[in-house]
C-alpha positions in Angstrom: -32.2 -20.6 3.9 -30.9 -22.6 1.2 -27.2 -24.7 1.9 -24.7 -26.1 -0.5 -22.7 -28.4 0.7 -19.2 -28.8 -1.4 -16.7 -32.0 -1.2 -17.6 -35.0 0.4 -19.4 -33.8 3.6 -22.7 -35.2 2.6 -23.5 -37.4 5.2 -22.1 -35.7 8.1 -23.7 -32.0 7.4 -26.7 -32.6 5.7 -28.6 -34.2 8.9 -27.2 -31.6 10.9 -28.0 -28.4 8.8 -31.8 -30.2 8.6 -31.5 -30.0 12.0 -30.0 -27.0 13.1 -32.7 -25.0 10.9 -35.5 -27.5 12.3 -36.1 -28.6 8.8 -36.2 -25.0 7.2 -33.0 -25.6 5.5 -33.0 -26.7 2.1 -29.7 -28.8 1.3 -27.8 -29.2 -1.8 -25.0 -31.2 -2.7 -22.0 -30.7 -5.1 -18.9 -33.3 -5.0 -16.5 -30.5 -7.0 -15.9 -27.6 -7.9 -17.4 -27.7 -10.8 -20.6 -28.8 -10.3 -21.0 -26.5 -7.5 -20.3 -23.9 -10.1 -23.0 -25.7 -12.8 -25.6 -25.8 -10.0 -24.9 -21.9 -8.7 -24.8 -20.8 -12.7 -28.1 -22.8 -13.3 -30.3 -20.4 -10.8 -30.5 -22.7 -8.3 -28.4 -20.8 -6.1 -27.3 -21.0 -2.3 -27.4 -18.0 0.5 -24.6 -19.7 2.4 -21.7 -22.6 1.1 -20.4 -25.2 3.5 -17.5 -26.4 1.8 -14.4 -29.4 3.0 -11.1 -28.1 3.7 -10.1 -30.4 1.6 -11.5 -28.7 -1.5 -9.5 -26.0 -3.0 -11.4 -22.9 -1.5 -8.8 -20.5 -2.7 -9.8 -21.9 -6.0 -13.7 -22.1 -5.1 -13.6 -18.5 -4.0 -11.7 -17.3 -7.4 -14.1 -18.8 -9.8 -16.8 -17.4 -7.4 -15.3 -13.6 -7.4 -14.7 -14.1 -11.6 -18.4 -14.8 -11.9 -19.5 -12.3 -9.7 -21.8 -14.9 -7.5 -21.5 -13.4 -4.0 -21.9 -16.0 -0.9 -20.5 -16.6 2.0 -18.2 -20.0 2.3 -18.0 -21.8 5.8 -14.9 -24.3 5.8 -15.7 -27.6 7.7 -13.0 -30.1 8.8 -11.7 -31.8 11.4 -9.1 -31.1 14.3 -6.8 -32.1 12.6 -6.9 -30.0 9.4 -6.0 -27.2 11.4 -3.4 -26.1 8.4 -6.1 -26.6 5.9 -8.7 -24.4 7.9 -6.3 -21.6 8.6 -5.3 -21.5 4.4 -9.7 -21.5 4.0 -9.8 -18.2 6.3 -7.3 -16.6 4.7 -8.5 -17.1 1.4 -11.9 -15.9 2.2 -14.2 -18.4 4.1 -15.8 -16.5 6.9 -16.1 -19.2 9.7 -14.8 -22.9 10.1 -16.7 -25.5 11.5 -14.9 -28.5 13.2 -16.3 -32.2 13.0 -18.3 -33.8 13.5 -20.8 -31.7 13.2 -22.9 -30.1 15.8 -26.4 -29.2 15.2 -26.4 -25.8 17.5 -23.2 -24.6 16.2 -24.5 -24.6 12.5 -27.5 -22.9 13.9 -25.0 -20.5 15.1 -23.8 -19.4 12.3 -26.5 -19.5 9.8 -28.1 -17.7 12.2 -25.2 -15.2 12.2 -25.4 -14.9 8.8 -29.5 -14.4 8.3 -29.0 -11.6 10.9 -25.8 -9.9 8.8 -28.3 -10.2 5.9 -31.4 -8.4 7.9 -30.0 -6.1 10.9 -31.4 -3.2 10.8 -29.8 -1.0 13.8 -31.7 2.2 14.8 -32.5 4.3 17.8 -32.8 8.2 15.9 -36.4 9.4 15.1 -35.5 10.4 12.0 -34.3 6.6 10.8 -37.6 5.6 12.6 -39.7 7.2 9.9 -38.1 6.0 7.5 -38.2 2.4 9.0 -42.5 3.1 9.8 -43.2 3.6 6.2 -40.8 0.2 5.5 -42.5 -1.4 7.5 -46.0 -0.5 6.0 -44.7 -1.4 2.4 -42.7 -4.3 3.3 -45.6 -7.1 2.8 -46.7 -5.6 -0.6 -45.3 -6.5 -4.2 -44.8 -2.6 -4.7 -41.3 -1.8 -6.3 -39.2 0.1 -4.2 -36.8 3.1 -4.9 -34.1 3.5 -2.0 -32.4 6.6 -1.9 -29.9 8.1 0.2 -25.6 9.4 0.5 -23.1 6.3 0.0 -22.6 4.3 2.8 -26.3 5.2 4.4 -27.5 1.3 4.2 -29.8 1.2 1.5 -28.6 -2.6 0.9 -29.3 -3.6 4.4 -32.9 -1.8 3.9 -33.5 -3.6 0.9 -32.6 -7.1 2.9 -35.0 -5.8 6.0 -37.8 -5.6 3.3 -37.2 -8.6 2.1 -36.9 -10.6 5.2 -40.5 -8.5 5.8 -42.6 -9.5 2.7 -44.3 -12.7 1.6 -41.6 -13.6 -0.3 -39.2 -13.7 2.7 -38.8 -17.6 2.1 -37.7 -17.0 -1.5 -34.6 -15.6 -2.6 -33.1 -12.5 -2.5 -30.8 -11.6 -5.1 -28.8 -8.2 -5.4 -27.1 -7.2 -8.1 -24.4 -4.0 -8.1 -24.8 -2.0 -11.6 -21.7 0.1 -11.0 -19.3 -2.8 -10.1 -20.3 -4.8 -13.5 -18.6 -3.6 -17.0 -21.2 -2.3 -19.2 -21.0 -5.1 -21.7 -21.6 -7.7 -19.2 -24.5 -6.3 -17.0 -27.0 -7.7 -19.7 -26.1 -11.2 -19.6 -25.5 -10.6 -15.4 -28.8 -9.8 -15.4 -30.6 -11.4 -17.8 -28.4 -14.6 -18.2 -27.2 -16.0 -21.8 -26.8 -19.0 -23.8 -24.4 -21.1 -24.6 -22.1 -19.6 -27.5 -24.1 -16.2 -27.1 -20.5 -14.6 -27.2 -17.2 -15.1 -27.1 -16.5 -16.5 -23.6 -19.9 -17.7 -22.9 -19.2 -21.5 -22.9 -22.1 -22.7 -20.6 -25.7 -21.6 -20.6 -26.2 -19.1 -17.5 -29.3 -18.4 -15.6 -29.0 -14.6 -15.1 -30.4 -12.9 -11.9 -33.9 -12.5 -12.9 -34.4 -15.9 -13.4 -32.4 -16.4 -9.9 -34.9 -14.6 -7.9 -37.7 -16.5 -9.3 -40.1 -16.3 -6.6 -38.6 -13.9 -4.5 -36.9 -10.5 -4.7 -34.3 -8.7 -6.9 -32.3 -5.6 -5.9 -30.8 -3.6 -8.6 -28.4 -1.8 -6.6 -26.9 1.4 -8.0 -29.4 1.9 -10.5 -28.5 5.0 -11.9 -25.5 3.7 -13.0 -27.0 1.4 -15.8 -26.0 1.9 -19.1 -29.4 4.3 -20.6 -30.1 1.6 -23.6 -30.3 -0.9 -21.1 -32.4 0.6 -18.8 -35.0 0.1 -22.5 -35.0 -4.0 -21.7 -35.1 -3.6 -18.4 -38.2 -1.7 -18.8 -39.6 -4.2 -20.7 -38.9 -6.7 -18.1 -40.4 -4.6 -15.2 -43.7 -4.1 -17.1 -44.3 -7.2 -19.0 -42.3 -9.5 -16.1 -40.1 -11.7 -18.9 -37.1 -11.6 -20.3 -34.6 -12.6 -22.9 -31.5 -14.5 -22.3 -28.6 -13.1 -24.5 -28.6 -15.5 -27.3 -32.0 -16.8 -26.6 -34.6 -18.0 -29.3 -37.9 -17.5 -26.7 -38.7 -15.3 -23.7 -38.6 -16.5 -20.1 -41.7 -15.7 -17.8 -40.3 -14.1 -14.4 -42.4 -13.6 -11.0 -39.9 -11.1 -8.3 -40.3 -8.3 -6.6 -38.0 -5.0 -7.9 -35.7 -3.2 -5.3 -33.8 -0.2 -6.1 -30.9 2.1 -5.0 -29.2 5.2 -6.3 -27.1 7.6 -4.4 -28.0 10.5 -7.2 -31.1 12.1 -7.4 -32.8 10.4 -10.5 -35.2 13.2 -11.4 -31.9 15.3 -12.1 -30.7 12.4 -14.2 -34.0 12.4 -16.1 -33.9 16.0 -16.9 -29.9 15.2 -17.9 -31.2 13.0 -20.6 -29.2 10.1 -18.3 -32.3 8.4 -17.4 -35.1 7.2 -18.7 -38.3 9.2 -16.8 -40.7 5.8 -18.0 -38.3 3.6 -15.9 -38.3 6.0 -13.2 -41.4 5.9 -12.8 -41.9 2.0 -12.7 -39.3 1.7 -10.1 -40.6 4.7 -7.7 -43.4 3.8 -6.7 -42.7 3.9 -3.2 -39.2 6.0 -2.4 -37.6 5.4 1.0 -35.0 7.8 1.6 -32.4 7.5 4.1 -31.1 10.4 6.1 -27.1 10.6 6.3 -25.4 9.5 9.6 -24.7 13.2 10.6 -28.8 13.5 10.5 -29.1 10.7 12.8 -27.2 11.5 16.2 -28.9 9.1 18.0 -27.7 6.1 15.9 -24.3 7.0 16.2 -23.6 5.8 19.5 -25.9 2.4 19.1 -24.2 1.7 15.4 -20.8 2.5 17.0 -21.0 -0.4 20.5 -22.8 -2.7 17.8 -19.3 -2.6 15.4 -17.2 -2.8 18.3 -18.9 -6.1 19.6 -19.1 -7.5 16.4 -15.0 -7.0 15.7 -14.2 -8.0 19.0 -15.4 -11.1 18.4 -14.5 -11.6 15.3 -10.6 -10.3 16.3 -10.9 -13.3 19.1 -10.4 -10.1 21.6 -11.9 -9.7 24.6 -14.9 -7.5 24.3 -14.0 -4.1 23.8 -16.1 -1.4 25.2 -16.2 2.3 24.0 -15.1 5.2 27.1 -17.7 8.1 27.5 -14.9 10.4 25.7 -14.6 8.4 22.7 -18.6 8.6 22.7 -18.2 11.8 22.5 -16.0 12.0 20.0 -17.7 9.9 18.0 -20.8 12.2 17.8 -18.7 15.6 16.9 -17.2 13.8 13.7 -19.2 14.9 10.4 -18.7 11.0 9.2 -19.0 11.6 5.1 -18.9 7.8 4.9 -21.8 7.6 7.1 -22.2 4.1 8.5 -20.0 2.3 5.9 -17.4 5.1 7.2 -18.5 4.4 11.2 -18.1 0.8 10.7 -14.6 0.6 9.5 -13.1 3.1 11.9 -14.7 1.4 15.1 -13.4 -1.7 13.6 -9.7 -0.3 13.5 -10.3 1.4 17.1 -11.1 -2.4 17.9 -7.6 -3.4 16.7 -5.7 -0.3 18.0 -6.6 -0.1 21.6 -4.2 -1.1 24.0 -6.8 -2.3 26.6 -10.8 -2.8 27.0 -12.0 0.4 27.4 -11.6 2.1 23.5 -10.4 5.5 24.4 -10.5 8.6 22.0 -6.3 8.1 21.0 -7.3 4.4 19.3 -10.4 6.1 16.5 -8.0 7.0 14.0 -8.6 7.9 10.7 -7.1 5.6 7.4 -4.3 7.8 7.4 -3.1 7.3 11.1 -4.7 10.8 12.2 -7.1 11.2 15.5 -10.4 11.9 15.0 -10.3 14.9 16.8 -7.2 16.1 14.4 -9.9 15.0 11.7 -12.9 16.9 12.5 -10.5 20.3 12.8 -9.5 19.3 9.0 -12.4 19.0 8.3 -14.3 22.3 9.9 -11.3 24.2 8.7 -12.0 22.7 5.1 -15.9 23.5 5.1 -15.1 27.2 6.6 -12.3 27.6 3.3 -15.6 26.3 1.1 -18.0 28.5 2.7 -15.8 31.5 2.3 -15.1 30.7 -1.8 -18.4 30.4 -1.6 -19.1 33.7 -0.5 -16.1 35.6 -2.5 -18.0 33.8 -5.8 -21.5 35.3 -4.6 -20.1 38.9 -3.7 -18.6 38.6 -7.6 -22.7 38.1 -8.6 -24.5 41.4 -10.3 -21.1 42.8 -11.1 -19.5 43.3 -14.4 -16.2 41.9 -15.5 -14.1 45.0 -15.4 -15.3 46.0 -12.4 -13.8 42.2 -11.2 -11.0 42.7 -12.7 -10.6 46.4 -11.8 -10.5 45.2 -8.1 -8.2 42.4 -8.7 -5.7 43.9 -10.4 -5.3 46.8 -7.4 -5.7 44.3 -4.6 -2.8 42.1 -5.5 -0.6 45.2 -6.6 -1.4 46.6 -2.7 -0.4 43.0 -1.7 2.7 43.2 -3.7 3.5 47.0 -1.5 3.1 48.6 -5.4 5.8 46.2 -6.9 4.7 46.0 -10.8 7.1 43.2 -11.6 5.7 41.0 -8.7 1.7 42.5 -9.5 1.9 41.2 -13.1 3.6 38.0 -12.4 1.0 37.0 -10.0 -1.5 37.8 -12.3 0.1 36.5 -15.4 0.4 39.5 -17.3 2.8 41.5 -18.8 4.2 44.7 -17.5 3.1 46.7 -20.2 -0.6 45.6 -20.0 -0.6 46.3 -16.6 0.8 49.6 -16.2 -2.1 50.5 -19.2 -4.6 49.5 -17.0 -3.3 51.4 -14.0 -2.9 54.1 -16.2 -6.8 53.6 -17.2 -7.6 53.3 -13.6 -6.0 56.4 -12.7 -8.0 58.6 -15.2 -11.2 57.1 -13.6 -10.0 58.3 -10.4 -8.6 55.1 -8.8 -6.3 55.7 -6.5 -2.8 53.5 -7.3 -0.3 52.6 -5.0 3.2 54.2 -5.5 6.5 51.8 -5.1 6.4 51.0 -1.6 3.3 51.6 -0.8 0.1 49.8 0.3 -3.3 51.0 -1.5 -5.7 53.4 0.2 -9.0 52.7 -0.2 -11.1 55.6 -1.0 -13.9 56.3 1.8 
């Protein structure tokens, strides 16, 4: 676990952090702002930030979220900064620590946050699989290839191999391709020098030279732009890289984790992405069955998120009825666990009592989840019947199609032309030809009035 502490806390955290991690903990200090941000864009980066109240963490957590550097910030102060602490939370820190400092508290919560980084909740065979082969793998420098539906947890799988492997006491850095513009994901990855384009007025140590040591997730793969995926190629096999701006190459030693939602052999054959780079990163693929897969999580995932958001509501502990348990498990949950989470989290907030009852798991919109499954049963019946009109249409030819058509919404319309050919955007005249046509083939047309007979 690497600390850095930010303002003019030195003396009272670093001791206690030392402590609290029995000596594991390897403490940094930064008096501003701005050095915190030199140190952070240098490579020597932090898993967790203890910062004063008294620093501007509004401001700390803007220049962090403008140079995408993703770490949690823990607000320390005393008593009587209460003012000061409340502004910190609301702009972003996660906890605040009082002082002076207490060794078992900061334990606590690096604790908490090593175990946000690593859980890995399961109970369903088929997630056990999956977890078996991890498991196997984990200690090995093999690159990995996470697969699965959005919100499935291939992050937090990537963080339970890390925490697994050798290089567990190294860092692990993650990296989101779709979240950074195309024309920055070089220098976010590979860093840049100073001048190496407009903006760029300090060098930066991209994330390859961040995880030094230890592991790199390229999350969202599939999402890279296809000329980079060339240098990153190059980077995988031959394990340096170039800084953007750079004179010489930079020798790298990490470990290459990989998601993707899509299904990267389809991309391949799409021309989308490269097969060479595919094949570097696949080497082992873990893929991760969807939430509606894996009934058996459900219900463990669902009394996890409601203990974790009643504690971090400052509620009592909420605990989930046998209804709402069973509600829980008819719901298809297209989210999957990203999806789970936040709803449990909003049933934490809307219950009116201890007991979380079915009328509290609502939907973003306000709608109960039973309402929401109906939708949603309705909406895969109306897709599975398109689905079947557009196969029945299959082997036939296109004036037969439109033959049928044509008749079937003029026997709608009782034998109304003017209604028929308005429906089917036509004019008159071309549609009383085709009736016409239809009536030499022996098609029987409804009159005025009149519904159509089909023949026998």
């Amino acid at each position: 676990m690497r600390l850095l502490i930010i303002g003019a806390l030195e003396g009272q955290l670093s001791q206690a952090s030392k402590m609290a991690m029995d000596g594991g903990a390897k403490v940094a200090h930064a008096a501003t702002i701005d050095v915190a941000l030199a140190t952070l864009r240098s490579g020597k980066g932090a898993d967790l930030l203890l910062v004063d109240v008294m620093v501007d963490i509004p401001a700390l957590i803007a220049a962090l979220e403008a140079e995408r550097i993703h770490i949690p910030v823990v607000a320390c102060g005393t008593e009587t900064n209460a003012a000061a602490a409340v502004n910190a939370i609301r702009a972003g820190a996660k906890e605040y620590i009082p002082l002076p400092p207490d060794a078992e508290l900061i334990a606590a919560v690096i604790a908490a946050v090593a175990r946000e980084n690593s859980d890995l909740l399961y109970r369903d065979p088929a997630m056990a699989k999956v977890v078996k082969l991890a498991d196997q793998i984990a200690g090995s420098d093999a690159s990995v290839l996470i697969t699965g539906e959005s919100g499935t947890g291939k992050e937090v799988m990537a963080k339970y191999l890390h925490a697994r492997s050798k290089r567990a006491s190294r860092p692990f850095i993650s990296i989101n391709c779709a979240a950074i513009p195309e024309h920055l994901l070089e220098s976010e990855l590979f860093g840049h020098e100073k001048g190496a384009f407009t903006g760029a007025v300090a060098r930066r140590i991209g994330k390859f030279e961040e995880a030094n040591g230890g592991t790199l997730l390229l999350d969202e793969i599939s999402e890279m732009d296809f000329r980079l995926q060339a240098k990153l190629l190059r980077a995988i096999q031959e394990r340096v890289i170039d800084r953007v701006g750079g004179t010489r190459p930079v020798p790298v030693n990490i470990r290459i984790l990989a998601t993707s939602n899509r299904d990267l052999a389809l991309e391949v054959k799409e021309g989308r992405f490269r097969e060479d780079l595919l094949f570097r990163l696949n080497v082992v693929n873990l893929k991760l069955p969807p939430l509606r897969q894996r009934p058996g999580d459900i219900v463990a995932l669902a009394e996890h998120f409601v203990a974790r958001y009643s504690a971090a509501n400052g509620l009592t502990q909420r605990v989930l009825s046998q209804a709402a348990r069973d509600e829980l498990l008819k719901a298809p949950w297209q989210g999957n666990v990203r999806e789970l989470e936040n709803t449990l989290h909003r049933a934490v907030l809307l219950s009116e009592g201890n007991v979380i009852e079915p009328e509290a798991i609502r939907m973003p919109d306000g709608t109960g989840l039973a309402e929401a499954v109906a939708s949603h049963s309705l909406a895969s019946q109306a897709a599975q019947a398109a689905e079947a009109v557009s196969r029945s249409m299959v082997g036939r030819t296109v004036a037969d199609v439109e033959r049928d058509l044509i008749l079937d919404t003029l026997s709608h319309c009782l034998g109304n032309r003017t209604h028929a050919a308005n429906i089917l955007g036509i004019s008159i005249r071309t549609l009383r030809n085709k009736l016409n046509q239809y009536a030499d083939e022996g098609a029987n047309i409804p009159a005025p009035g009149e519904p159509r007979i089909s023949a026998a």
